[in-house]
N, CA, C and O atoms as a Maestro MAE file, in Angstrom:
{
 s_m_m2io_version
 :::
 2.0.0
}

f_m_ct {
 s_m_title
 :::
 protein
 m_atom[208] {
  # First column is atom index #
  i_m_mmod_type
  r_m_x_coord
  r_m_y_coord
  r_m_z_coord
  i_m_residue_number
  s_m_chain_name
  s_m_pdb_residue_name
  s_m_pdb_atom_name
  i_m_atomic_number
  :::
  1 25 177.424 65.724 155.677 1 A "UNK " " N  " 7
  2 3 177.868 64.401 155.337 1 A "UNK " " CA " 6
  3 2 179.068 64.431 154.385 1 A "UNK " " C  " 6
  4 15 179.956 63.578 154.398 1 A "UNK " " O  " 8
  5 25 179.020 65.553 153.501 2 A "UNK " " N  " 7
  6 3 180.168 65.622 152.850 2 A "UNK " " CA " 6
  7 2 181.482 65.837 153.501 2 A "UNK " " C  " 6
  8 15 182.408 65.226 152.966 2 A "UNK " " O  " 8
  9 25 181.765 66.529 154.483 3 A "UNK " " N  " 7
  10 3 182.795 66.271 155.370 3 A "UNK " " CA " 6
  11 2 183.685 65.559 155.881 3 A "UNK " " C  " 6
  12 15 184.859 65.804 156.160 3 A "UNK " " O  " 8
  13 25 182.580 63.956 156.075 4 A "UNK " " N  " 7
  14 3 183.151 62.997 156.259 4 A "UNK " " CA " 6
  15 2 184.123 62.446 155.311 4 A "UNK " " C  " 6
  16 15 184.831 61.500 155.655 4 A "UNK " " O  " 8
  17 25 184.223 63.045 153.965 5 A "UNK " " N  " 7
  18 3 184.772 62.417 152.754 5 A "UNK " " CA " 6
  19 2 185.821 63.159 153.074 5 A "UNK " " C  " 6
  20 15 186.573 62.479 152.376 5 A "UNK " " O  " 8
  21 25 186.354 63.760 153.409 6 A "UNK " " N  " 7
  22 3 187.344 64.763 153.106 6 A "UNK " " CA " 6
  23 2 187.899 64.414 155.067 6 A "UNK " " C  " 6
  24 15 189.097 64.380 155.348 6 A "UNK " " O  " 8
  25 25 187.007 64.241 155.953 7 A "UNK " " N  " 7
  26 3 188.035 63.873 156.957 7 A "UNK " " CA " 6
  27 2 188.350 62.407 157.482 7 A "UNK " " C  " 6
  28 15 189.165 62.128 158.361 7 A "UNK " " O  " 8
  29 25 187.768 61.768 156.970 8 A "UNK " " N  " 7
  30 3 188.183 59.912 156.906 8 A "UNK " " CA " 6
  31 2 189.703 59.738 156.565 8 A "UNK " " C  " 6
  32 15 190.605 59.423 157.342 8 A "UNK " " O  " 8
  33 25 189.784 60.029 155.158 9 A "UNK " " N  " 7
  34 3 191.116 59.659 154.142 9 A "UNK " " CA " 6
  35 2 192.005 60.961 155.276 9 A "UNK " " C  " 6
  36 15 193.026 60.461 155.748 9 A "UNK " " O  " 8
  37 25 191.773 62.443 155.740 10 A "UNK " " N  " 7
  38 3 192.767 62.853 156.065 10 A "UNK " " CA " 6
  39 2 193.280 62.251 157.849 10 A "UNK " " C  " 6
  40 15 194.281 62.653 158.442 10 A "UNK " " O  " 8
  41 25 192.374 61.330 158.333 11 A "UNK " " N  " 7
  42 3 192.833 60.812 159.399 11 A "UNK " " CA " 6
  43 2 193.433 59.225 159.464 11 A "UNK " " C  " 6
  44 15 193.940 58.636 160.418 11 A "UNK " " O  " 8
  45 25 193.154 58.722 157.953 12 A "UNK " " N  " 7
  46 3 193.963 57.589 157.798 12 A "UNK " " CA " 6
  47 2 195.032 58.235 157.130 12 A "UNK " " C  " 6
  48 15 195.727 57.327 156.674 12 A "UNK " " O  " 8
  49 25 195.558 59.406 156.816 13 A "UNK " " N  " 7
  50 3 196.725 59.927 156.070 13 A "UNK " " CA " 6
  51 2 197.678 60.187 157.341 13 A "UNK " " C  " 6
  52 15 198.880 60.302 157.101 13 A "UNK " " O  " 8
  53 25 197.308 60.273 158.463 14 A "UNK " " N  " 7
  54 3 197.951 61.349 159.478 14 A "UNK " " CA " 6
  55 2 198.595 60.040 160.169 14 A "UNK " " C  " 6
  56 15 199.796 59.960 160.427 14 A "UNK " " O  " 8
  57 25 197.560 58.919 160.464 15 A "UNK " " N  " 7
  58 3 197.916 57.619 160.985 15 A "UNK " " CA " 6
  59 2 199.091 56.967 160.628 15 A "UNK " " C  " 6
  60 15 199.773 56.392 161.476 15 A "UNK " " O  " 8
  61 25 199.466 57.011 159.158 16 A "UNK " " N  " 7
  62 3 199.851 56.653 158.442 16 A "UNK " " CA " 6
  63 2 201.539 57.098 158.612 16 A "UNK " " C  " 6
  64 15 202.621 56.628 158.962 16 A "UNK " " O  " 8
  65 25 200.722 58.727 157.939 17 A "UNK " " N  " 7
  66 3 202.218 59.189 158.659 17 A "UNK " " CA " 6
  67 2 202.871 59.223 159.897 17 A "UNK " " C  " 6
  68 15 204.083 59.380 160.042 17 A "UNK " " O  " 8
  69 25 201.631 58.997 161.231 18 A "UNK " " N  " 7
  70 3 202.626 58.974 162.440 18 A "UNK " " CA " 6
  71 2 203.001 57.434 163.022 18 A "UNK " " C  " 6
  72 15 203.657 57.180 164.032 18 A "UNK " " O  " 8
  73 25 202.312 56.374 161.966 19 A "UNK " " N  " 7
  74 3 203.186 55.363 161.635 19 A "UNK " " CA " 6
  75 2 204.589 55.143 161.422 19 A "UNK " " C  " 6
  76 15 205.502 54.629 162.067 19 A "UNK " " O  " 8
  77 25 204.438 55.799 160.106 20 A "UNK " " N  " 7
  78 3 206.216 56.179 159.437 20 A "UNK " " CA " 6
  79 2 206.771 56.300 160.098 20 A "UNK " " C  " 6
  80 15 207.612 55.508 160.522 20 A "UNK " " O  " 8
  81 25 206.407 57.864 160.637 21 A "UNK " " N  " 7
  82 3 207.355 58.214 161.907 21 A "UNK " " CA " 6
  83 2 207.855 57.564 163.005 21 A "UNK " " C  " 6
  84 15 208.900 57.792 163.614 21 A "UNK " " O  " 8
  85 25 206.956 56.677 163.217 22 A "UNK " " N  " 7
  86 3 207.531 55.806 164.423 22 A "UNK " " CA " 6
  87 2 208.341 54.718 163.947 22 A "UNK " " C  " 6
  88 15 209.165 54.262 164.740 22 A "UNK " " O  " 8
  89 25 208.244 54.148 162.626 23 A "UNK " " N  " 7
  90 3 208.691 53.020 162.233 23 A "UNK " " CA " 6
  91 2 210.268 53.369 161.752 23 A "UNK " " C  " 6
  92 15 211.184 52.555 161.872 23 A "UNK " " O  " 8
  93 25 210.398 54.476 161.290 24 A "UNK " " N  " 7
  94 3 211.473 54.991 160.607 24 A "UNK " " CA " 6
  95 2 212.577 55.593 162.412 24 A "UNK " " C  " 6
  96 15 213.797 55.700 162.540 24 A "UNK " " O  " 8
  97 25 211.689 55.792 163.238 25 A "UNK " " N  " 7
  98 3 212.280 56.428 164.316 25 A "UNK " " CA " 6
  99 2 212.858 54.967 165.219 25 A "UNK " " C  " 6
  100 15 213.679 55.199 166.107 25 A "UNK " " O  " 8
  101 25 212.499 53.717 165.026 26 A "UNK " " N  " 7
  102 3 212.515 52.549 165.410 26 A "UNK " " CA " 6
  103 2 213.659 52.310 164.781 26 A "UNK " " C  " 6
  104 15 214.570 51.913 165.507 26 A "UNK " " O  " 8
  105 25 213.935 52.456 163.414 27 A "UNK " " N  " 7
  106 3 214.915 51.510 162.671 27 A "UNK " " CA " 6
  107 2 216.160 52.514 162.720 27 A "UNK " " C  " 6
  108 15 217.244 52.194 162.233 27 A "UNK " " O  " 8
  109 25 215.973 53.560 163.244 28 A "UNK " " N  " 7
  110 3 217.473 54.530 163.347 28 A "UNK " " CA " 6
  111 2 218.165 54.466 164.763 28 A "UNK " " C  " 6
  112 15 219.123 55.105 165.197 28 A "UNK " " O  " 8
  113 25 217.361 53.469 165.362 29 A "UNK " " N  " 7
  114 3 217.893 53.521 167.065 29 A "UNK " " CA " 6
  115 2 217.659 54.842 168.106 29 A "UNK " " C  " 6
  116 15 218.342 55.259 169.042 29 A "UNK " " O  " 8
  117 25 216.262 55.350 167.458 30 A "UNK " " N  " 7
  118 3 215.873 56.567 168.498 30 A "UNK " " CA " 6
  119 2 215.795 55.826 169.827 30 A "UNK " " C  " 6
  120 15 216.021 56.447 170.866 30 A "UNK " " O  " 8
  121 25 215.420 54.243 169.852 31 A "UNK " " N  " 7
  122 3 215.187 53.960 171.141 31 A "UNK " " CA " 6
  123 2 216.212 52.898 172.065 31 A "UNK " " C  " 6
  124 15 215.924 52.161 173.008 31 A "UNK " " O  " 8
  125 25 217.330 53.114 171.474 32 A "UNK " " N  " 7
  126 3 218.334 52.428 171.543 32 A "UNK " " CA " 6
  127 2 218.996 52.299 173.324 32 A "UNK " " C  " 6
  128 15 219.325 51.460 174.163 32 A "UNK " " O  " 8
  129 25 218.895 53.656 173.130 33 A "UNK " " N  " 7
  130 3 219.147 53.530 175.264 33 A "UNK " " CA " 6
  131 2 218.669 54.317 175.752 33 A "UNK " " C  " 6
  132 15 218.985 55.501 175.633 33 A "UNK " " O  " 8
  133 25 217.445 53.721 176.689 34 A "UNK " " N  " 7
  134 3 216.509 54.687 177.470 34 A "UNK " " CA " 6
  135 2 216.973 54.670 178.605 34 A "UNK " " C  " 6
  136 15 216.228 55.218 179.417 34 A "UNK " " O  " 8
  137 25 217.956 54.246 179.042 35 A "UNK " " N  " 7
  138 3 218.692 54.407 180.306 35 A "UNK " " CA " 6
  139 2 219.507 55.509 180.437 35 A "UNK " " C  " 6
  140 15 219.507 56.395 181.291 35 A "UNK " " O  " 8
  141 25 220.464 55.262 179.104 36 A "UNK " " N  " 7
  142 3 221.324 56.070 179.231 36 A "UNK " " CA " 6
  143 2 221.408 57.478 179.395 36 A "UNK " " C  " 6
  144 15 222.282 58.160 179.930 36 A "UNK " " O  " 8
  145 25 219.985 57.896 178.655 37 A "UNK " " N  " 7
  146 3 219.787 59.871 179.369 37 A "UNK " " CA " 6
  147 2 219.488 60.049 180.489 37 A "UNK " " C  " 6
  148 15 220.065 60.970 181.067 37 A "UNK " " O  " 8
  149 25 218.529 59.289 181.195 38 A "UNK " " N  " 7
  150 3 218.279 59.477 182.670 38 A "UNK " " CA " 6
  151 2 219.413 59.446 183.692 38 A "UNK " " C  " 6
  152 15 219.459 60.174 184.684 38 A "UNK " " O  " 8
  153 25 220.277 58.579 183.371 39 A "UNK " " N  " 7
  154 3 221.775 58.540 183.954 39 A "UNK " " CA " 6
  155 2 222.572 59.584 183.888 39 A "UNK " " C  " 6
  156 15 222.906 60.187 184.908 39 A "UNK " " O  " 8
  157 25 223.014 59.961 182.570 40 A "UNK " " N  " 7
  158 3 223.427 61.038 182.349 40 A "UNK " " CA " 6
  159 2 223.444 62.333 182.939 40 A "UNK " " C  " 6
  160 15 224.393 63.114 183.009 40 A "UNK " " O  " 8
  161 25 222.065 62.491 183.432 41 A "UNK " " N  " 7
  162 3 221.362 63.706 183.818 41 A "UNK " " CA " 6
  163 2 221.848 63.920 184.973 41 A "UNK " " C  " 6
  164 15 222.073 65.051 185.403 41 A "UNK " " O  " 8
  165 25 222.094 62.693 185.697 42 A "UNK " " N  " 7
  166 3 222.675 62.707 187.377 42 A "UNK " " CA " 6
  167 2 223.806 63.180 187.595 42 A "UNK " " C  " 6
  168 15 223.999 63.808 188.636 42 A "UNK " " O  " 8
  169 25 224.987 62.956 186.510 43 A "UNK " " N  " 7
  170 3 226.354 63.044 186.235 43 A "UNK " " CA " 6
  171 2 226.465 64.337 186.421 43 A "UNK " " C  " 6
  172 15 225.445 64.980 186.175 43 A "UNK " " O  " 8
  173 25 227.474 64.973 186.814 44 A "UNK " " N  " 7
  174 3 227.702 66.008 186.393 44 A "UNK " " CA " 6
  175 2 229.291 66.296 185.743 44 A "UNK " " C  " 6
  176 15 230.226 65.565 186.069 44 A "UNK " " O  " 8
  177 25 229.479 67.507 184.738 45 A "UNK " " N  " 7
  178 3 230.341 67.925 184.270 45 A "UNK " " CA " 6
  179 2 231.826 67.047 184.677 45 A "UNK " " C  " 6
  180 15 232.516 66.309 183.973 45 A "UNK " " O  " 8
  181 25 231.946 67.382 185.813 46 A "UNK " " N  " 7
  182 3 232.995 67.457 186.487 46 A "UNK " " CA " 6
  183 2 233.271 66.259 187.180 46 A "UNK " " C  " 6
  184 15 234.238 66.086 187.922 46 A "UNK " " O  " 8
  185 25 232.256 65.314 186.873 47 A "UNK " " N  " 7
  186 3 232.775 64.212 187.200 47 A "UNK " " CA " 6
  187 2 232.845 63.220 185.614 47 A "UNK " " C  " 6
  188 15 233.452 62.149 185.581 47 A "UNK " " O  " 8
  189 25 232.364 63.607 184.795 48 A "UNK " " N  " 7
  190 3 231.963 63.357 183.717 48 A "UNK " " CA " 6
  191 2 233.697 63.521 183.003 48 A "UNK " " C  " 6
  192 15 234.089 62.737 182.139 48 A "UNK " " O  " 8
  193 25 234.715 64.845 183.635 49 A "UNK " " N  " 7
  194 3 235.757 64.582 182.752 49 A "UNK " " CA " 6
  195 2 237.086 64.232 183.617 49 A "UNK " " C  " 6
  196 15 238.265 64.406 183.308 49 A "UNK " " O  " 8
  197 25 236.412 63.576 185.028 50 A "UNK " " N  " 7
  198 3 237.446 63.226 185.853 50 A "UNK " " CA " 6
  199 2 237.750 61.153 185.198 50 A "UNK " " C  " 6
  200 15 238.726 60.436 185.420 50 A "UNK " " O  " 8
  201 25 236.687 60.885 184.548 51 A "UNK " " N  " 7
  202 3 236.391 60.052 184.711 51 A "UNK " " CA " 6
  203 2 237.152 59.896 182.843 51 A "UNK " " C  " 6
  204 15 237.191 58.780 182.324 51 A "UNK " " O  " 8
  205 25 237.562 60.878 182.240 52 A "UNK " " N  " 7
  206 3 237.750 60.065 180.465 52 A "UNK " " CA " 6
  207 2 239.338 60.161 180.816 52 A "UNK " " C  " 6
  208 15 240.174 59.761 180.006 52 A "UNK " " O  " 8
  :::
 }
 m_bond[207] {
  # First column is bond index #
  i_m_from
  i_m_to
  i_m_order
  :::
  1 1 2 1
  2 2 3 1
  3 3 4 2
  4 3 5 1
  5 5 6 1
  6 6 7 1
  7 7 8 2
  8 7 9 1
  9 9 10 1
  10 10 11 1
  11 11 12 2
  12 11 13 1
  13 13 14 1
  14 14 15 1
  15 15 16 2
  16 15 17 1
  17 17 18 1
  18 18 19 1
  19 19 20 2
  20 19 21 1
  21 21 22 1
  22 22 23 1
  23 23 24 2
  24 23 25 1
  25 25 26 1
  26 26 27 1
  27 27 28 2
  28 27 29 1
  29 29 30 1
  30 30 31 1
  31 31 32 2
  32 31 33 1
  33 33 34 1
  34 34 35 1
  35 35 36 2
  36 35 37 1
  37 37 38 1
  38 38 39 1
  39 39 40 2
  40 39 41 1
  41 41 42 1
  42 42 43 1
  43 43 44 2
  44 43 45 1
  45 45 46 1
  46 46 47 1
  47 47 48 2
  48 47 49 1
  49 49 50 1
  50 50 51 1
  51 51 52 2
  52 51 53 1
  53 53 54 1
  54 54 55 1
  55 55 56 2
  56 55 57 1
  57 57 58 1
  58 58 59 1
  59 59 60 2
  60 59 61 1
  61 61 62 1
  62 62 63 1
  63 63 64 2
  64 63 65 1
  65 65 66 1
  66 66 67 1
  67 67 68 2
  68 67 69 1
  69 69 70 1
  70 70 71 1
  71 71 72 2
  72 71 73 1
  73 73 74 1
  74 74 75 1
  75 75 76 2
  76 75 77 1
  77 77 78 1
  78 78 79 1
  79 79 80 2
  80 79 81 1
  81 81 82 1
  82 82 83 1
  83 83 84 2
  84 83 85 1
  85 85 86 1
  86 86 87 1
  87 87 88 2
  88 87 89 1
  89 89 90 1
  90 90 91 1
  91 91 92 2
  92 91 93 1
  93 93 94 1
  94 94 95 1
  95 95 96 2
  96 95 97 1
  97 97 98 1
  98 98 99 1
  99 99 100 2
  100 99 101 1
  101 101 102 1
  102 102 103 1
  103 103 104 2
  104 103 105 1
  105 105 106 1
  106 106 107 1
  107 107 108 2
  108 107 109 1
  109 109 110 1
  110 110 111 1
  111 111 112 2
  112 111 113 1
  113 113 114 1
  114 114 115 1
  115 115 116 2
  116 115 117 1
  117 117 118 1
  118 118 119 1
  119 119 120 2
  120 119 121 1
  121 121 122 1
  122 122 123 1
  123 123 124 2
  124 123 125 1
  125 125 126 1
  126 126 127 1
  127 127 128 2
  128 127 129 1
  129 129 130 1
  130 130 131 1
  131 131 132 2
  132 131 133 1
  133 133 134 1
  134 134 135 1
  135 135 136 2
  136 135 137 1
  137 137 138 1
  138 138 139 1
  139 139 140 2
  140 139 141 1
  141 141 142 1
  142 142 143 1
  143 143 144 2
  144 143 145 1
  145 145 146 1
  146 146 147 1
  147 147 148 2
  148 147 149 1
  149 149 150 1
  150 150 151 1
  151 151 152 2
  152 151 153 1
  153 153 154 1
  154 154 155 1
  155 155 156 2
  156 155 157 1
  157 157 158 1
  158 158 159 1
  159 159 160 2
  160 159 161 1
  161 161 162 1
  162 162 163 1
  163 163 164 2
  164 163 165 1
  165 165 166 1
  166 166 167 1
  167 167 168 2
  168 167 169 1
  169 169 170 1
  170 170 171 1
  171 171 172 2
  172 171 173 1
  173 173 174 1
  174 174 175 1
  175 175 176 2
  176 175 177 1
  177 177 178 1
  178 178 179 1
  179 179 180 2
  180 179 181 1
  181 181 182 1
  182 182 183 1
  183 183 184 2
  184 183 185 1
  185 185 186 1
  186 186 187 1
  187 187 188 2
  188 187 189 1
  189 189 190 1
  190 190 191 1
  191 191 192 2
  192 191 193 1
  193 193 194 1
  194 194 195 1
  195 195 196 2
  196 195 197 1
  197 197 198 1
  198 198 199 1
  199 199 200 2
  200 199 201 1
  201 201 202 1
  202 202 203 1
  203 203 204 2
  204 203 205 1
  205 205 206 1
  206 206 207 1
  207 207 208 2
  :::
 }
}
């Protein structure tokens, strides 16, 4: 039973932090264009510098 004391608080700590993480990963524009890598991927090189 003592266990539980020690893994409660460390799974609301972890929550917490992978809160942050998401919230902080939200406000920097990690999710800014989910299009744009999948697109990308199709491109290739060589058309990529026919095109700047």
């Amino acid at each position: 039973m003592n266990i539980l004391l020690i893994l409660i608080p460390a799974a609301l700590l972890l929550g917490l932090l992978g809160l942050a993480g998401f919230l902080w990963a939200l406000k920097s524009g990690q999710f800014e264009d989910l299009e744009g890598a999948s697109e990308r991927i199709l491109i290739d090189e060589e058309d990529r510098n026919r095109e700047d």
